[in-house]
N, C-alpha and C positions, 0 to 999 in steps of 0.2 A: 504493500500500500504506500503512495504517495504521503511524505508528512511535509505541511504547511510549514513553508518559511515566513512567514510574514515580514515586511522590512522594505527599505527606499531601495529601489535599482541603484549600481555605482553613481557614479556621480557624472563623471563623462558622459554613461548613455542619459542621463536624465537634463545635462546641457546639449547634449544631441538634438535628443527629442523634442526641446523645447524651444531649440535652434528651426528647427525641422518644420516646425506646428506655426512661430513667428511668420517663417516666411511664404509659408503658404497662406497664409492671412493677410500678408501684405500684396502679395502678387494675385489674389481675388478681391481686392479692394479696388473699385473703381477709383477713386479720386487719388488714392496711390500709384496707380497706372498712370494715370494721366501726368501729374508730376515724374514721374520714374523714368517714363519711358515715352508717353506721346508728345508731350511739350518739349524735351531736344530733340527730339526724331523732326517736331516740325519744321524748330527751330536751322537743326543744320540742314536740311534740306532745303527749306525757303533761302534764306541769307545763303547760303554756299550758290545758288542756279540765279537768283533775283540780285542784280544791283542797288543794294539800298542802303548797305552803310557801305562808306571807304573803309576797308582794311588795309592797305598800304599797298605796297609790291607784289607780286605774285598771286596764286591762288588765294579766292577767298577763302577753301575751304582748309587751306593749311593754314590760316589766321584763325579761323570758328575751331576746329575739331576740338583741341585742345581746347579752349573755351566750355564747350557746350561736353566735353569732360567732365571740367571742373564744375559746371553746372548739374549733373547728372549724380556726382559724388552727394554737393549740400543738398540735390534734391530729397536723396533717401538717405542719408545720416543726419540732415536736420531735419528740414522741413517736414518729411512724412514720419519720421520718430518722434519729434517733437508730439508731433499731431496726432497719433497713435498711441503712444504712451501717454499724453495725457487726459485723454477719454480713457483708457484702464483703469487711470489712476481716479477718475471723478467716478466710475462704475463699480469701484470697490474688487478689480480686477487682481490689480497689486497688491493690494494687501491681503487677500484668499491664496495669490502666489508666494507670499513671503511667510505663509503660517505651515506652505508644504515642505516635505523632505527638501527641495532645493532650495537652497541656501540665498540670498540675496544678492551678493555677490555671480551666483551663479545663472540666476534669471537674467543680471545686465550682460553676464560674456553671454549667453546665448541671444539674446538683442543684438549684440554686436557680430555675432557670427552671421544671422540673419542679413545685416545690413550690409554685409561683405559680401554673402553670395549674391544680394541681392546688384551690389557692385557691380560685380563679376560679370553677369550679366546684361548690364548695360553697356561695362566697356565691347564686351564681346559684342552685343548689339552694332554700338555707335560707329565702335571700329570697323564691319563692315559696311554699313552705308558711307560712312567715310571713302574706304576704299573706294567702293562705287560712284562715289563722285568727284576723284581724279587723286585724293589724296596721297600724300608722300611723306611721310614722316622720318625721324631719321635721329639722332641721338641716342644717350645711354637708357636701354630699358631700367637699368637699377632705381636709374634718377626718378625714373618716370613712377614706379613701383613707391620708392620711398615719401615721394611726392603726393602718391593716390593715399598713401597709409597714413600719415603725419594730418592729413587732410581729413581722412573720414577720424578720426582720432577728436580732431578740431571742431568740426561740425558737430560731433557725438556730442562731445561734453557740453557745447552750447545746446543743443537742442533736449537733456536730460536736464539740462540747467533749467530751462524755459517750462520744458514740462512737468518738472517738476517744484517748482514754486507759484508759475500763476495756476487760474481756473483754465478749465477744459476749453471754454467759448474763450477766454483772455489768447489763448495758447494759438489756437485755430487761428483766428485774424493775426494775431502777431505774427505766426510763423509765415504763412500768406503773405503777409506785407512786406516782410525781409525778404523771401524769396526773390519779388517783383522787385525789388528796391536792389538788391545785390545782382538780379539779373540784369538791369540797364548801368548799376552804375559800379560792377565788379570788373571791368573788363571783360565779361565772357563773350560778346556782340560786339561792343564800342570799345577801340583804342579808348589807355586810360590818356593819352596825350592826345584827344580831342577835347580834353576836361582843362578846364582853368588850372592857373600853375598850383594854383593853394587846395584846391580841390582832389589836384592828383599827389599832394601830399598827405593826405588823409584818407584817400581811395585806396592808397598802396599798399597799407598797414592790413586793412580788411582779407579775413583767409581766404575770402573767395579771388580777389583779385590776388595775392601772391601761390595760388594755385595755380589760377589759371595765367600768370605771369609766368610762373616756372614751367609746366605743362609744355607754352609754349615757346621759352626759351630752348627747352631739350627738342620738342618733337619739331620744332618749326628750323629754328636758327641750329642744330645741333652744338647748345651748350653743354660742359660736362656740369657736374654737380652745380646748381644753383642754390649755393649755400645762403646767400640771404632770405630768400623764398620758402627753404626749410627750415632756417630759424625765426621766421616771423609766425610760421604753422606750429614748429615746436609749443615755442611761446603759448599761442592760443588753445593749443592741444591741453598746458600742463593748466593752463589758468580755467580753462574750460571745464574739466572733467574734474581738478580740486574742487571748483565752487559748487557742481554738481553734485558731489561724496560729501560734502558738508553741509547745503543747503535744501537737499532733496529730501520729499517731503509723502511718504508711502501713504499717505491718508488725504 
């Protein structure tokens, strides 16, 4: 006869699983589509074929790709985590998950596993329509990797920061409005040097614009490491995710 073990699964399979469960929730989520994957899908295909902003020399779509990258990382590590996690947390979701065998620490690595494959998948996406529409990239993949990572790192702790201190509807507009706000004035579409001199000294600072500055220093101009681009992400990565782990709020 079979004798009852009762007891949590390891630990790993239950950050798998929960990994697993995340992301399937996120990829059947209409308005997380839409952010994820249909607004730069439209974005670099319109701007890369239509004439309507200058990007400078060369193809427009070696100036976008890299952009609507960086765009595609804050979409799902801020914008739709933010927004996601913070209806959990107004539903009393989080805290029913924080009373199970997984750990709390272990509910956010599996969020962030989520939002990795979830990556993964759009670069794989973007990177071929890209192709398809003439592109050529060229620089160090490491850079480009260290760049994507330091970045959703960045985004993450901002947007667990956001959802996890305002209300659900605070969270929802806010994140919206940064997305829009970072989408025209982050560099991902518009040179930041079409921006007033004082303006692109404050635009520069922002992770979305030293993403997708660095981005396109490696894939565009083949830069090697863009060392200032990943200590501006560092920076927001570690300020991000400390005020996160201290200020987050499971009720």
């Amino acid at each position: 006869m079979y004798t009852p073990k009762p007891g949590a699964a390891p630990l790993p399979r239950m950050i798998a699983a929960q990994a697993a469960l995340e992301t399937k929730m996120l990829l059947r989520n209409g308005e997380q589509l839409l952010l994820t994957v249909v607004i730069p899908t439209l974005l670099l295909v319109l701007f890369s074929t239509v004439d309507i902003v200058d990007t400078g020399a060369g193809e427009a779509v070696d100036f976008l790709a890299p952009g609507i990258l960086a765009l595609a990382v804050m979409s799902t590590a801020f914008t739709g985590q933010a927004i996601a996690t913070g209806f959990e947390r107004r539903y009393g979701v989080l805290k029913r998950l924080a009373s199970s065998p997984l750990p709390r620490w272990g509910l956010m690595t599996a969020k962030t596993l989520s939002v990795l494959v979830t990556e993964a998948l759009q670069v794989v996406l973007l990177t071929v329509i890209a192709f398809a529409l003439g592109w050529s990239p060229q620089g160090n993949p490491v850079a480009v990797l260290l760049l994507l990572i330091l970045g959703t790192a960045a985004f993450s702790g901002l947007g667990l920061l956001m959802a996890g201190t305002l209300k659900a509807e605070a969270t929802l507009a806010a994140a919206n409005l940064v997305f829009l706000l970072l989408l025209v004035g982050g560099g991902v579409i518009v040179p930041l040097d079409k921006f007033p001199a004082g303006a692109q000294d404050v635009l520069g600072v922002l992770p979305i614009s030293a993403l997708s500055d660095g981005l396109r220093d490696v894939l565009q101009h083949g830069a090697g490491m863009p060392w200032a681009d990943l200590g501006i992400l560092a920076v927001w990565a570690v300020v991000g995710l400390a005020a996160a782990g201290k200020f987050f709020r499971w009720e």
